[in-house]
C-alpha positions in Angstrom: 62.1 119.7 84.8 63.4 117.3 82.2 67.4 116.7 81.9 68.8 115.9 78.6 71.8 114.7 77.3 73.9 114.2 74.7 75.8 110.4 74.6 79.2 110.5 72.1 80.6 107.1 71.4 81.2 104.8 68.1 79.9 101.4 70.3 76.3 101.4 69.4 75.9 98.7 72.2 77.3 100.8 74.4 75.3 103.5 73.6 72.3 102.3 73.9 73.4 100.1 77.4 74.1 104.0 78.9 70.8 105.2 77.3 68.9 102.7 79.0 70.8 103.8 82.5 70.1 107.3 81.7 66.5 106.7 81.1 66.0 105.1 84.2 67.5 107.8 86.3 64.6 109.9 84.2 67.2 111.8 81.7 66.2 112.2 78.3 69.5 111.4 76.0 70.1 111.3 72.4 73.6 109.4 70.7 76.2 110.4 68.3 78.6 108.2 66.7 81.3 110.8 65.5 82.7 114.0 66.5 81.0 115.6 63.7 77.5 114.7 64.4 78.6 115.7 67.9 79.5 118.7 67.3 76.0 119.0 65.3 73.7 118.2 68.0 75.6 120.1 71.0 74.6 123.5 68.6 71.1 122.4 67.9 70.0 121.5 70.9 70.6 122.6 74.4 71.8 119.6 76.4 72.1 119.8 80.0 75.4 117.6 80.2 77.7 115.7 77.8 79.1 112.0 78.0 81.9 111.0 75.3 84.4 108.9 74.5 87.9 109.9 73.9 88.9 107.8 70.8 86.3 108.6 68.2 86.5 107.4 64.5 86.9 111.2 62.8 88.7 112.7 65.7 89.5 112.7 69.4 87.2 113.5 72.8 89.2 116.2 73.9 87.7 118.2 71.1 84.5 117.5 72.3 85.5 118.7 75.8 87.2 121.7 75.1 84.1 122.8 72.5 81.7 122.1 75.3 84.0 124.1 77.7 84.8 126.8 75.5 80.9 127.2 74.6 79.1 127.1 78.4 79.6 126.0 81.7 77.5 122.8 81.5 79.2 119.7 82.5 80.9 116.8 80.4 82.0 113.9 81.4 84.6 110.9 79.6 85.1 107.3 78.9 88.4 106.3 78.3 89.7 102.8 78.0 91.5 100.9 80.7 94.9 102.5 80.7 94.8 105.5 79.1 94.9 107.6 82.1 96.9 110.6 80.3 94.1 110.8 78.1 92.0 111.2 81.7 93.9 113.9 82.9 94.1 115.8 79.7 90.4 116.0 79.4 90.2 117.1 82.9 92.7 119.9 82.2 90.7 120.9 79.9 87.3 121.3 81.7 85.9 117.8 82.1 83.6 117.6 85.0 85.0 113.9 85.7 85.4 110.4 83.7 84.7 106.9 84.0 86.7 103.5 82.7 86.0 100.7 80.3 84.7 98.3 80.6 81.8 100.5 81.7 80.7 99.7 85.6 76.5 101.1 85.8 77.0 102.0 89.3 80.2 104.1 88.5 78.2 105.3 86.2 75.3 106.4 88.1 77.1 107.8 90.2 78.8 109.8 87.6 75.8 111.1 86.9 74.3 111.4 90.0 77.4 114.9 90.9 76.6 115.6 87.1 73.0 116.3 88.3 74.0 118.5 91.1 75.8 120.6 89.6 73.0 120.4 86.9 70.5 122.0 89.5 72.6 124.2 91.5 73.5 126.0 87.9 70.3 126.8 87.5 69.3 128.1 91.0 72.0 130.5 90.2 70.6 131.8 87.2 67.1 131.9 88.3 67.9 134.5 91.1 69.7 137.7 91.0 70.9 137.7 94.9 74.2 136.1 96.0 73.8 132.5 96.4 74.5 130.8 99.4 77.6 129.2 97.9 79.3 132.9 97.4 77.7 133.5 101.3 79.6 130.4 102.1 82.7 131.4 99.9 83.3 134.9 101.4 82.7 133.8 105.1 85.1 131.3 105.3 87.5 132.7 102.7 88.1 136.6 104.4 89.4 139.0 101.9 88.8 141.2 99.1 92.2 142.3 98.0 93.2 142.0 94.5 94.6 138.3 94.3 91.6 137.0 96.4 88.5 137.6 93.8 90.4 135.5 91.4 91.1 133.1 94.1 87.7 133.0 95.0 86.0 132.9 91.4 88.7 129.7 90.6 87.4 127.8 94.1 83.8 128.2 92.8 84.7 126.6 89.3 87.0 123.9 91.4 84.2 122.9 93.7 82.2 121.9 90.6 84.8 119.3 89.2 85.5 116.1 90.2 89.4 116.6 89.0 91.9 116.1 91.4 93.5 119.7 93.0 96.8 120.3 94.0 97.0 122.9 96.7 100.9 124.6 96.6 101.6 127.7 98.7 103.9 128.5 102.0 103.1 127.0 105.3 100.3 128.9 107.2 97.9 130.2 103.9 94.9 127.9 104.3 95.9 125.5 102.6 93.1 122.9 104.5 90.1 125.8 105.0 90.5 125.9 101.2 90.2 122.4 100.6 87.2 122.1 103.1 85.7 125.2 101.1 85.6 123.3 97.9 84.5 120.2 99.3 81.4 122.1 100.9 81.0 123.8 97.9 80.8 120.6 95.7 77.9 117.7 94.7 79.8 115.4 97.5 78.8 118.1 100.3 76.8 115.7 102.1 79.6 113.3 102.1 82.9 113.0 104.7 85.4 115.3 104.4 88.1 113.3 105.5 91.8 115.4 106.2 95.2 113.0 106.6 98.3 114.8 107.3 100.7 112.2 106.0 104.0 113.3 107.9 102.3 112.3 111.1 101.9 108.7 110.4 104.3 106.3 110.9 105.3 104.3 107.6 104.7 100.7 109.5 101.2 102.0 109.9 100.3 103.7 107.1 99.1 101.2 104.4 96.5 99.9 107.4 95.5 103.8 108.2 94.8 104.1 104.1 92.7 101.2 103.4 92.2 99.4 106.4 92.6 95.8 107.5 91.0 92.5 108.9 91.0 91.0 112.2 93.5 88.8 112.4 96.1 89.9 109.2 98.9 91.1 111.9 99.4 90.9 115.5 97.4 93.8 117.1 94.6 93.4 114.6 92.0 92.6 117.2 89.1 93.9 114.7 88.2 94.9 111.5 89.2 98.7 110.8 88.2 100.9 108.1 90.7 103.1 106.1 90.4 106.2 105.3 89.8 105.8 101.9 86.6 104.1 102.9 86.2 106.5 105.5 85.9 109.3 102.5 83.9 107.0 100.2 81.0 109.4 98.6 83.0 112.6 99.6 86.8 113.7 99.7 89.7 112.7 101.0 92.5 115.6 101.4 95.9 114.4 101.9 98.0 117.0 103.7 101.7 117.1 103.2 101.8 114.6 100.9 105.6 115.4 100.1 106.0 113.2 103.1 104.6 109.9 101.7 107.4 107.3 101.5 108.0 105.9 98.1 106.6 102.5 98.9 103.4 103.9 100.3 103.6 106.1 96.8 103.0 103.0 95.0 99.8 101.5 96.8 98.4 105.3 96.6 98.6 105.8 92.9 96.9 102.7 91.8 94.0 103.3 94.7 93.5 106.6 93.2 93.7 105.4 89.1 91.6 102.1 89.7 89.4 103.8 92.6 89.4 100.6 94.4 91.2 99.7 98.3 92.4 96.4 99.4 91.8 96.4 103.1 95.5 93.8 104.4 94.2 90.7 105.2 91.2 91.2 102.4 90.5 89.1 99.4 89.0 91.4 97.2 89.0 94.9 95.9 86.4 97.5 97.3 85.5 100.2 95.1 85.3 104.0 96.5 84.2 106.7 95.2 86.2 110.0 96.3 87.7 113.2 95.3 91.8 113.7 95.9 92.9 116.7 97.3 96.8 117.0 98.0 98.9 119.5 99.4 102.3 120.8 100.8 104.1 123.6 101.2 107.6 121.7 99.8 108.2 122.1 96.2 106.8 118.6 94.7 108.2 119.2 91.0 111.7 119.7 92.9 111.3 116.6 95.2 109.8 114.7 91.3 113.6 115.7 90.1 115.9 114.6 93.0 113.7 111.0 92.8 112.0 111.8 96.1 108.4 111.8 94.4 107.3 109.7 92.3 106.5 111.5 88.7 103.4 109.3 88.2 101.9 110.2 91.1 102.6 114.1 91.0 100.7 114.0 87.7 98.0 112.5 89.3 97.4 114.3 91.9 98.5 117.5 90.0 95.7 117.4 87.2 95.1 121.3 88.5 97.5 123.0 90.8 96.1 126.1 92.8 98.5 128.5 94.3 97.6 130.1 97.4 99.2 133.5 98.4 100.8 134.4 101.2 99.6 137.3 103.6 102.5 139.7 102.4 100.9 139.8 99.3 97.5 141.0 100.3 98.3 143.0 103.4 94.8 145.0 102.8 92.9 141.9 104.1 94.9 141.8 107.4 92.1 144.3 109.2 89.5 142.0 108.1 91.3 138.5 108.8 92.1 140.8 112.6 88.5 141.6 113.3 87.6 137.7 112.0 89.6 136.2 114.4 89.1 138.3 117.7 85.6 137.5 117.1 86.6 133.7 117.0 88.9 134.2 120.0 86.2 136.2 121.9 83.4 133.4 121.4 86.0 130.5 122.1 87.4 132.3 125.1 83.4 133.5 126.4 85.0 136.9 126.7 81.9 139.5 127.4 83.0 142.4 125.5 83.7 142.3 122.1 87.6 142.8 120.9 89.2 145.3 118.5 92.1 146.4 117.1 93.3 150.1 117.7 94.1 152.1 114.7 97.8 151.9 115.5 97.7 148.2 115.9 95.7 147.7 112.7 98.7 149.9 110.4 101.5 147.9 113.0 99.7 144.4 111.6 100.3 145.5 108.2 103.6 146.6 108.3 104.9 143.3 109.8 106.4 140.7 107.4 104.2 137.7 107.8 106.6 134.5 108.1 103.8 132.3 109.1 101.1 133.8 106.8 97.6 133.4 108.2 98.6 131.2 111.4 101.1 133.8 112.3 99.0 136.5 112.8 96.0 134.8 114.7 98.8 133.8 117.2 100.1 137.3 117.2 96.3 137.9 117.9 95.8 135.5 120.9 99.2 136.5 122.9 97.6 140.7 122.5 94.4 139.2 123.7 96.1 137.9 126.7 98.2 141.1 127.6 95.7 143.5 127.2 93.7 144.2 129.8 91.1 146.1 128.0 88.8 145.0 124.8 91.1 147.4 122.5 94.1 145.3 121.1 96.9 148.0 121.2 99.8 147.9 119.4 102.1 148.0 122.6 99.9 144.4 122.8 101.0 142.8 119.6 104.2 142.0 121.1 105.8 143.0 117.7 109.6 144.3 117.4 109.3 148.1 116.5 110.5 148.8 113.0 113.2 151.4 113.8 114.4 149.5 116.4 115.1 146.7 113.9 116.6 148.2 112.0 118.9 150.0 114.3 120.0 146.2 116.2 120.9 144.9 112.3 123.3 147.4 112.2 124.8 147.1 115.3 124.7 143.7 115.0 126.5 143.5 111.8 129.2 146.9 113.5 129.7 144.3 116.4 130.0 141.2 114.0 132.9 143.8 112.2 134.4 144.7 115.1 135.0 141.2 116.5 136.2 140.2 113.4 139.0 142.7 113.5 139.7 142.1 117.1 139.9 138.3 116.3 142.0 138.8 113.9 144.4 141.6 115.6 144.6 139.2 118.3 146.4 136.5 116.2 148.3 139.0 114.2 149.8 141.7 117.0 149.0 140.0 120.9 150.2 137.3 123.0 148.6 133.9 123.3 147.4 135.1 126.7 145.5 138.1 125.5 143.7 136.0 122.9 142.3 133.7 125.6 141.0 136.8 127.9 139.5 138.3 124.5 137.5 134.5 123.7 136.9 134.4 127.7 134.9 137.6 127.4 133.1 137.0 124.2 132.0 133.9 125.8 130.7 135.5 129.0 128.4 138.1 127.1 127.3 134.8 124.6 126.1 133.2 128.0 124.4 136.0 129.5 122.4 136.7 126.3 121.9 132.9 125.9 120.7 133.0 129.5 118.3 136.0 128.9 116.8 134.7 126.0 115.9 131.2 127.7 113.8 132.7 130.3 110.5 133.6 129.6 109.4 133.7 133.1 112.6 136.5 133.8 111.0 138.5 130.6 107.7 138.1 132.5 109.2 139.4 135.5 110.0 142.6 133.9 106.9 143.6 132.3 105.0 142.4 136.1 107.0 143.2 138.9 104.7 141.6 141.4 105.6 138.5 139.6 109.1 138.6 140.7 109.2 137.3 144.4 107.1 134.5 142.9 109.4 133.2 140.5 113.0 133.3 141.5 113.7 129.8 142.0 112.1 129.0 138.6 114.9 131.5 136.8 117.6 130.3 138.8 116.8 126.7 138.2 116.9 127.3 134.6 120.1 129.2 134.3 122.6 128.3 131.6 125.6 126.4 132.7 128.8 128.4 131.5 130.4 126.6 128.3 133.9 125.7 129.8 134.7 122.4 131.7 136.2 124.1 134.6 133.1 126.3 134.8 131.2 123.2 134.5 133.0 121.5 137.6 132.5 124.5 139.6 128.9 124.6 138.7 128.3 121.1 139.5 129.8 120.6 142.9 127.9 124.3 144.3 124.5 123.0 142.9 125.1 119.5 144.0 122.0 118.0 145.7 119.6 120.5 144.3 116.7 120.1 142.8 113.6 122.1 141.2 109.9 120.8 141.7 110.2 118.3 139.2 112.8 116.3 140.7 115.4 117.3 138.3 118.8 118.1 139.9 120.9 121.0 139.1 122.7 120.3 135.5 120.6 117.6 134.2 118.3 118.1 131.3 114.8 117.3 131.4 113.9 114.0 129.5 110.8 115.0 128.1 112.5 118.0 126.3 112.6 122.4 127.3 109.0 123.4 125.8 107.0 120.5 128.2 109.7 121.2 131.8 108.9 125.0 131.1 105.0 124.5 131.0 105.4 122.0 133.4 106.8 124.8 135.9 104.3 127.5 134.6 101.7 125.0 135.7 102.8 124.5 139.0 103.3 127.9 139.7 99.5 128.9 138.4 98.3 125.9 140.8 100.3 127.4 143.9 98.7 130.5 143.4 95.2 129.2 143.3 95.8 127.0 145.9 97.2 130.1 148.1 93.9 132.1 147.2 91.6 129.1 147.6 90.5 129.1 143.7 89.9 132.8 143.5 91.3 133.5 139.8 91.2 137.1 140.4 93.4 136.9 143.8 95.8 134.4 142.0 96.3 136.8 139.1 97.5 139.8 140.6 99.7 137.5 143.2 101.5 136.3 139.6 101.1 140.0 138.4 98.9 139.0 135.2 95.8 139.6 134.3 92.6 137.5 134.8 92.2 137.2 131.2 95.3 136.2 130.9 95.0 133.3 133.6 92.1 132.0 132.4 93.9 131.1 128.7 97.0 129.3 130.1 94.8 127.7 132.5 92.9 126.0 129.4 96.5 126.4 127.5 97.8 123.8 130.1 94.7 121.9 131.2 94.7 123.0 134.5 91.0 122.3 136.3 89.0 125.0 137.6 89.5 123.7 140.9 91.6 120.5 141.8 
């Protein structure tokens, strides 16, 4: 199969210097000097791809692009001179498969070429088959749904994944943001190369120009070796920067010309290093916001925001929760090596979609894997989902605001119509019910200790060492000289904090509790789960939750 194309610039040197390239790579090409005679030859004869200049004698390039774009679905590429990189982006907005710089680099440009070809051929598998092509098998299996807003989602990946343009993924925390920028990477000509994710909040700014483009052994103190950056890392595929509201302006600077010039300076280097490698950005902040207060830099937010996708959140396609359900217990099943298969309950299926999705896809796989570990069948009920019940909600708002009401009046009645005394009995009270609740709501093990009753001899000295100390000094004295000399199983006396902050003391305690328990049943899981009142399934996930050997 012979490849033609159709060459569109008024530098007859140049012409004929990318008609030899293209020859060599075994593509047929004929030239045009003017938009006219562009125009001309693109209806006369069907070219496979298009390669023009922007500033032509009769007209511009981005006439070119949007007749080839407008007309089929076959690719075009640009040449624009050093420095008109608005040009760039317009042209990509407007269906450009990607574009090169003057003065004209041949490798660059075979390379252009090169993802021009794929696409080339993987068009035309498409059309010479009727079945669904393994990039829509790929598509739907890693992209679940079929509401309404997903098939335009989907169709818009699939046209993405052919570009080269940069994409700009905006949507709420939790939607898929990076599965969606994997799925057009895998779906692109640069498959076969690295798909290289950065979250860009999570590196410290000191460190960050070294983590980008490397550096050489020697250029700081540390640098005991070479190191490759990232960008290099993602040379020949794509590098996805996640969060990228989180870049600090300086680092802004250095990532803007990388991604214009296509070239990294590793510290400590000499010389540039060209890379070839698609941008994807994301966050769930809003960038154009951030461009106004002077927290982004506006140059760089049109750069990486050549074409923004939205993503939708799960409220708005609540249809596909039964789907994304049945998607993930399959994933937890496999990753957990249950033996039975798990499934959702027809209640707990219509309970999923009723609730109001905060965290959007994440949310509900974790809703997922706390039902997996409370149920002790394979049928996820929807007493499982741990989910407040609707009604209930409802009622507790409006008690909550009757109580807010009603403390506000006797707040206020107190300072009107009682004695100072009265007031200070009336905040005395309101404090001890604010305590107790604070208290209850700290305790997870006490919560677990209701639902498992054979859990509560085995946990009493966890609750009591955790138990809020009341908010007044005097309380606090009192407290304090009656806990004096105690401490829990991880040396922490009475009334200190722990340093290493609530979330890691509590699974700290958790874990030493599980180990007693094994230990006390010499490794038997089964034993130690009903002497902690759980289930086996249960045990097994916070065991691997909190790294905890099968036997030690």
């Amino acid at each position: 199969m012979t490849i033609t194309a159709l060459v569109v610039d008024d530098e007859v040197d140049l012409c004929r210097l990318m008609q030899i390239t293209l020859t060599k790579m075994g593509i047929k090409s004929d030239t045009a000097y003017t938009l006219a005679q562009a125009k001309a030859y693109w209806q006369e004869k069907d070219y496979d791809f298009c390669l023009t200049d922007l500033r032509l004698p009769d007209g511009s390039g981005l006439e070119m692009v949007e007749h080839v774009s407008n007309s089929s679905s076959k690719p075009i590429a640009v040449i624009t001179a050093h420095g008109s990189m608005d040009l760039a982006i317009e042209a990509l907005k407007l269906g450009a498969f990607d574009f090169v710089n003057k003065p004209l680099e041949l490798p660059r440009l075979r390379q252009l070429v090169e993802n021009a070809l794929k696409v080339i051929h993987q068009d035309k598998a498409v059309e010479t088959t009727s079945e669904r092509t393994p990039e829509q098998h790929l598509l739907d299996s890693r992209l679940i749904g079929n509401s309404a807003v997903m098939q335009p989602l989907k169709r818009t990946i699939l046209k993405l994944a052919r570009s080269q343009a940069p994409v700009f993924l905006s949507g709420a925390s939790g939607t898929g943001k990076e599965v969606v920028a994997k799925l057009i990477h895998d779906l692109s000509p640069r498959r076969d190369g690295n798909f290289v994710p950065v979250n860009c909040g999570a590196i410290p700014s000191e460190l960050m120009e070294s983590e980008f483009f490397g550096h050489k052994k020697g250029s700081f103190t540390g640098a005991v070796a070479d190191k490759q950056g990232l960008f290099q890392q993602a040379n020949g595929g794509t590098l996805f920067l996640d969060e990228v509201a989180d870049l600090p302006l300086a680092m802004q600077v250095k990532l803007l010309r990388a991604i214009q010039e296509k070239t990294v300076r590793a510290i400590g280097d000499t010389k540039e290093v060209p890379v070839d490698i698609r941008v994807l950005s994301a966050t769930h902040k809003d960038l154009n916001q951030l461009v106004q207060s002077g927290a982004f830099r506006q140059d760089l937010y049109y750069r990486i925001n050549v074409i923004e996708l939205n993503l939708p959140t799960l409220n708005e396609r609540r249809e596909d929760i039964p789907l994304l359900a049945k998607h993930f217990l399959a994933l937890i099943a496999e990753e957990w090596q249950l033996d039975a298969p798990l499934e959702l309950s027809s209640d707990a299926s219509e309970r999923l979609q009723l609730h109001n999705f905060a965290g959007n896809v994440r949310e509900l796989r974790n809703v997922l894997e706390r039902a997996v570990t409370l149920a002790e069948t394979a049928t996820i009920e929807s007493s499982h989902l741990g989910l407040p019940d609707l009604n209930a909600n409802q009622d507790e708002d409006t008690t909550t605001n009757q109580s807010l009401l009603d403390t506000d009046t006797s707040h206020k009645s107190a300072k009107n119509n009682t004695s100072p005394q009265t007031s200070l009995a009336l905040v005395a009270s309101a404090r001890e019910q604010n305590t107790e609740q604070t208290t209850n709501n700290l305790h997870p093990y006490r919560t677990m200790a209701q639902h498992y009753p054979s859990m509560s001899k085995s946990v009493p000295d966890v609750i009591s060492s955790h138990e809020t100390v009341p908010n007044d000094s005097a309380s606090d004295d009192a407290y304090d000289s009656e806990k004096v000399g105690k401490q829990d199983k991880l040396g922490i006396a009475a009334g200190e904090l722990p340093l290493q902050g609530l979330e890691y003391y509590l699974q700290e305690q958790e874990k030493h509790l599980i180990i007693t328990a094994l230990k006390q049943t010499n490794w038997n899981k089964t034993q130690a789960a009903d002497l902690l009142g759980t289930t086996f399934r249960s045990l097994r996930y916070r065991m691997k939750k909190l790294d905890i050997a099968e036997d030690q």
